[in-house]
Each structure stands twice: as structure tokens, then as C-alpha cells.
C-alpha positions in Angstrom: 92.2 -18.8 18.9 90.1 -15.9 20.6 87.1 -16.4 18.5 87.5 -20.3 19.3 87.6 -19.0 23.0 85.1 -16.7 22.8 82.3 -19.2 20.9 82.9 -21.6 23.6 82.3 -19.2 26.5 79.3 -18.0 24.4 77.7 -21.3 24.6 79.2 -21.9 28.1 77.0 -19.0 29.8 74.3 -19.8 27.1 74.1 -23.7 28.6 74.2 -22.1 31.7 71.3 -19.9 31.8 69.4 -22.4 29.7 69.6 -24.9 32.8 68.8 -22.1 35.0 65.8 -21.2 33.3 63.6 -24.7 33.9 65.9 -25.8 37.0 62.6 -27.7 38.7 61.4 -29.5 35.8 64.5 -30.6 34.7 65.8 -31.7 37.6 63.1 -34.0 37.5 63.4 -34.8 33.9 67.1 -35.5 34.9 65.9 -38.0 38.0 62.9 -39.8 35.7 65.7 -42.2 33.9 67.2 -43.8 37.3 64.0 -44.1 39.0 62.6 -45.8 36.0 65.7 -48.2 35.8 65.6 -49.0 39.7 62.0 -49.7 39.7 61.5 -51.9 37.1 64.9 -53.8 38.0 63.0 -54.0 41.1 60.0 -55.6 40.0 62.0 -57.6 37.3 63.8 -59.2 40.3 60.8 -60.6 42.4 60.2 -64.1 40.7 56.7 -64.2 39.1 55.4 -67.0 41.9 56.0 -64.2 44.5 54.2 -61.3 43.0 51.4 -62.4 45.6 53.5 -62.1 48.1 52.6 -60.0 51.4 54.1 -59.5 54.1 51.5 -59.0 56.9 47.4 -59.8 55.9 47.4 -55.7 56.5 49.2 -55.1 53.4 48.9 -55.2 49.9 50.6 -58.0 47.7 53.8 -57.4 45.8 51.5 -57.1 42.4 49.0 -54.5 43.9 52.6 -52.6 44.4 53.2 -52.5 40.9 49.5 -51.4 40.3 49.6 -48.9 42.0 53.0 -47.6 41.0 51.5 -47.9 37.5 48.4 -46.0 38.2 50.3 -43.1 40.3 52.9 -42.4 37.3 49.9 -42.3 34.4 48.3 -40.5 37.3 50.1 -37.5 38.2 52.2 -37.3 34.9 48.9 -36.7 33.0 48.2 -33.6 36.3 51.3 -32.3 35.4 51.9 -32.9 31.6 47.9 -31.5 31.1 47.2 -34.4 29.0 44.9 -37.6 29.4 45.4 -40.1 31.5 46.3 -43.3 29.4 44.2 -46.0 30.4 44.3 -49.6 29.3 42.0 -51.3 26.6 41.6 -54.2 29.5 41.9 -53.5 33.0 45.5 -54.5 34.5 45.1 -56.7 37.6 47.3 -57.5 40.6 46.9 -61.1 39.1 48.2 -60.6 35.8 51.5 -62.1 34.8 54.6 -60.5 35.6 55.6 -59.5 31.6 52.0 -58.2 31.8 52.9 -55.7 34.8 56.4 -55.1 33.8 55.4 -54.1 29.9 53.0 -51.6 31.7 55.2 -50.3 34.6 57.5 -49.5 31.6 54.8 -47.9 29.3 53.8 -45.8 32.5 57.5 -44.3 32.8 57.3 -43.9 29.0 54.1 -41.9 29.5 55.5 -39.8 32.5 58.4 -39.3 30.0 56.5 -38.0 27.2 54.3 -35.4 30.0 57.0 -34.1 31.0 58.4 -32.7 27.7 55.4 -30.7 27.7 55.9 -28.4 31.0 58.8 -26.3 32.0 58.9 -24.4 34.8 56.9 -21.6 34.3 54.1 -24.0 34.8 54.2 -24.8 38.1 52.1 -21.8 39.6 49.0 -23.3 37.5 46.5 -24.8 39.2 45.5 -28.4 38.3 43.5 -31.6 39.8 45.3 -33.5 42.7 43.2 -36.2 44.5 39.9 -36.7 45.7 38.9 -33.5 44.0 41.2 -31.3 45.9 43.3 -28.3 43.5 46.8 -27.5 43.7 49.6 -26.2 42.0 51.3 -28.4 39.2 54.6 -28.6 41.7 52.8 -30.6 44.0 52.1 -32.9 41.8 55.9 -32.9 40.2 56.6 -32.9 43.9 54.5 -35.8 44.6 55.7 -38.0 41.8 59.7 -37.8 42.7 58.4 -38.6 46.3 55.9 -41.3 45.4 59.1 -43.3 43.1 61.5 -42.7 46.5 58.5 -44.7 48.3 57.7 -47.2 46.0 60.9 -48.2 45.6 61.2 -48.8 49.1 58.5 -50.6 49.5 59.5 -52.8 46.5 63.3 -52.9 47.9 61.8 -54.3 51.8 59.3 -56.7 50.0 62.5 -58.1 47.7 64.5 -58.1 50.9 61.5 -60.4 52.9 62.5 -63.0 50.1 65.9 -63.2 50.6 66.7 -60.7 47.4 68.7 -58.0 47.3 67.0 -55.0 45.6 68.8 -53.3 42.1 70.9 -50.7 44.1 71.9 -52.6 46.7 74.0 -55.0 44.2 77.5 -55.7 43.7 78.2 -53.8 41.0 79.0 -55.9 37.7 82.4 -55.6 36.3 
């Protein structure tokens, strides 16, 4: 019964330092999952006839959302995974279908997925390629990519919202 005991305190403090050790990373790791869920439910939702949707003529339709969501995850999960950027054989468009979008919205999180495996945080310190040619440490970017899912999603949750839809989180939940 003691050595019981004692094995399971052993790996206890062991799982506990073990998160300690890469808190930032995977935190982030931990948040990738939901985020992915709640903004492709959210682009799943808006019917295909809508994705050229705007809501002023100032901004961008519901599709160039989804662009650009796509092109900020392959973005800074290649900065902070150090790998390249995956780019499409063929161009993606704000025009394309919706399956088109959503297949790559998906292979984006799948990418951002597979960068992150690659860091921990003793990483973060290093100094990498942000935007327009400016240089940074690799938390900014982890930084930027929680922040930038936060936005997006509620930018996709108001545009869903202008159609009379309610977005993913703000569902009754199913029973």
C-alpha cells in the first residue's frame, strides 16, 4: 500500500513539474482545440449564399473573413513552429465554395496544430519574422495567434448574428 502511495505521488509531482516546465506553450496547445471547434462551427453555420455577405461597403465580406483567418493561422503558426508556411497548389479565393473554405480553415488549424508540437517554451525568447518585415520574439507571435482566434471569432459571431444566426457558443446546448 505505501509503495502504491508513493508511485502515485511520484508521478503526481512528476505531472506537475512537467506542466510547469512549458506552461505558455501549452496553455496554448491546451486553447488550439476549442478555438478550432468554435471557429469552424462558426463558418459552418453561415449558409453558403451568405458568405458574400457584408455588413457595411467598408468592410470585408464574410468569405474574405475566412481568408484571412486561414492565412493568419498558416501565418503565424509557421513564425512560431519555424517551419514553412503551407501554401495552396491554387490560390483560395473569397469566392470559392464554402466546403472549399471550410476544408482549408480546418487544414490551417491542422497545420497550427502540427507547429506547435515543435516549440516549447524555452523558445519564446528567440527572435523570428512578424509582419511587414518587423522582428520579434516567438511569444508575440504565440501571443498574437490566441488573440487573432478571440477576434475572428467575433467578427464571425456579429456577422452570423446580422443574419439572424446565433453563433456556436451562444447555442442552447444539445441534450
Amino acid at each position: 500500500m505505501k509503495l502504491t502511495l508513493c508511485l502515485f505521488l511520484l508521478f503526481a509531482v512528476t505531472a506537475v513539474f512537467a506542466q510547469d516546465k512549458n506552461p505558455v506553450t501549452s496553455v496554448v496547445k491546451e486553447i488550439l482545440p476549442r478555438q478550432q471547434k468554435n471557429l469552424v462551427a462558426a463558418v459552418d453555420e453561415m449558409p453558403a449564399d451568405k458568405f458574400g455577405y457584408k455588413p457595411t461597403e467598408q468592410q470585408t465580406t464574410f468569405g474574405h473573413l475566412v481568408l484571412h483567418m486561414i492565412g493568419a493561422n498558416n501565418h503565424l503558426c509557421s513564425t512560431i513552429g519555424d517551419i514553412p508556411e503551407v501554401k495552396p497548389a491554387v490560390a483560395l479565393t473569397e469566392s470559392d465554395s464554402k466546403d472549399k473554405l471550410v476544408a482549408a480553415l480546418n487544414a490551417s488549424f491542422d497545420f497550427c496544430s502540427t507547429a506547435l508540437s515543435k516549440i516549447d517554451d524555452s523558445k519564446l525568447g528567440d527572435e523570428v519574422d512578424l509582419f511587414g518585415g518587423r522582428k520579434g520574439p516567438r511569444a508575440f507571435a504565440l501571443i498574437a495567434l490566441t488573440n487573432d482566434w478571440a477576434d475572428h471569432y467575433s467578427s464571425a459571431a456579429m456577422y452570423l448574428r446580422l443574419n439572424g444566426l446565433l453563433p456556436p457558443t451562444a447555442q442552447p446546448k444539445k441534450q
